[in-house]
C-alpha positions in Angstrom: 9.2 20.7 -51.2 11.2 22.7 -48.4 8.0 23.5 -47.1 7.0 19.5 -46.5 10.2 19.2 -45.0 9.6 22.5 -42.3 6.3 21.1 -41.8 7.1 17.5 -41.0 9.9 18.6 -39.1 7.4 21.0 -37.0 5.4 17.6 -36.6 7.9 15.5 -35.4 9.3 18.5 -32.9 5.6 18.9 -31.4 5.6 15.0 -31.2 8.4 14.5 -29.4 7.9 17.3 -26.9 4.0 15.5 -26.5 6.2 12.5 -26.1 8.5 13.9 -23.3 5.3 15.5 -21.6 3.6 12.0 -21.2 7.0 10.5 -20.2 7.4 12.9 -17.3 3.4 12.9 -16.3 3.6 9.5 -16.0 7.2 9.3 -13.8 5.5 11.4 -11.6 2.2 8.9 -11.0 4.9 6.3 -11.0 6.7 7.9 -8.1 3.9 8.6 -6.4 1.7 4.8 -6.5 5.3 4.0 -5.4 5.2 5.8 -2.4 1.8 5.0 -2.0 2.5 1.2 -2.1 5.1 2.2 0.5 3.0 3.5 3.2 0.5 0.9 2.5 3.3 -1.9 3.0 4.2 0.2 6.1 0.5 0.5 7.6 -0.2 -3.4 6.8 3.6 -4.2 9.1 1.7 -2.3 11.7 -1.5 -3.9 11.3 0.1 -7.2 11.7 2.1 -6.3 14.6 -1.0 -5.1 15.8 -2.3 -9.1 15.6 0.1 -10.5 17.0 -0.3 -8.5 20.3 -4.1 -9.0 20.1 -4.1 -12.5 19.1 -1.1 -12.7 22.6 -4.1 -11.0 24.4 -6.4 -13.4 23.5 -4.5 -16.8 24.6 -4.4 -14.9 28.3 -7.4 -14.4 27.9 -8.7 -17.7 26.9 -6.5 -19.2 29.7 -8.1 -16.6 32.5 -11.4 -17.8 31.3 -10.5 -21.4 31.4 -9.6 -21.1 35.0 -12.3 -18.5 36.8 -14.8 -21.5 34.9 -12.8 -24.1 36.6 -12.8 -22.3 39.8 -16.9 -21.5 39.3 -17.1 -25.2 38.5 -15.5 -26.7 41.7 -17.5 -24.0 43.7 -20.3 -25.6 42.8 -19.9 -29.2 43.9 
């Protein structure tokens, strides 16, 4: 009977320890998809700020073209 109890003992130590293991693998992938999710969120801020200035770029734009085709227009009459 001692010998059940050494041997589920045993069992439960190497399951708990398995336990632990998993517990701390999967910190670390937490820690890092959370820094991952970080430089994403960090890259998309740029990206946008990036749009903002292109879509700023496009209304001068727009308005240059609007007047050089006026201008062509009345050069044509």
């Amino acid at each position: 009977m001692i010998v059940l109890y050494i041997i589920g003992g045993f069992v439960c130590l190497l399951l708990a320890i398995y336990v632990l293991d998993r517990r701390e693998k999967m910190s670390k992938k937490i820690k890092q998809i959370k820094e991952q999710k970080q430089e994403i969120q960090e890259l998309n801020n740029q990206l946008d700020e990036i749009q903002y200035q292109l879509d700023l770029m496009d209304e001068s734009i727009q308005k240059a073209h609007d007047i050089s085709s006026q201008i062509l227009f009345y050069m044509k009459k």
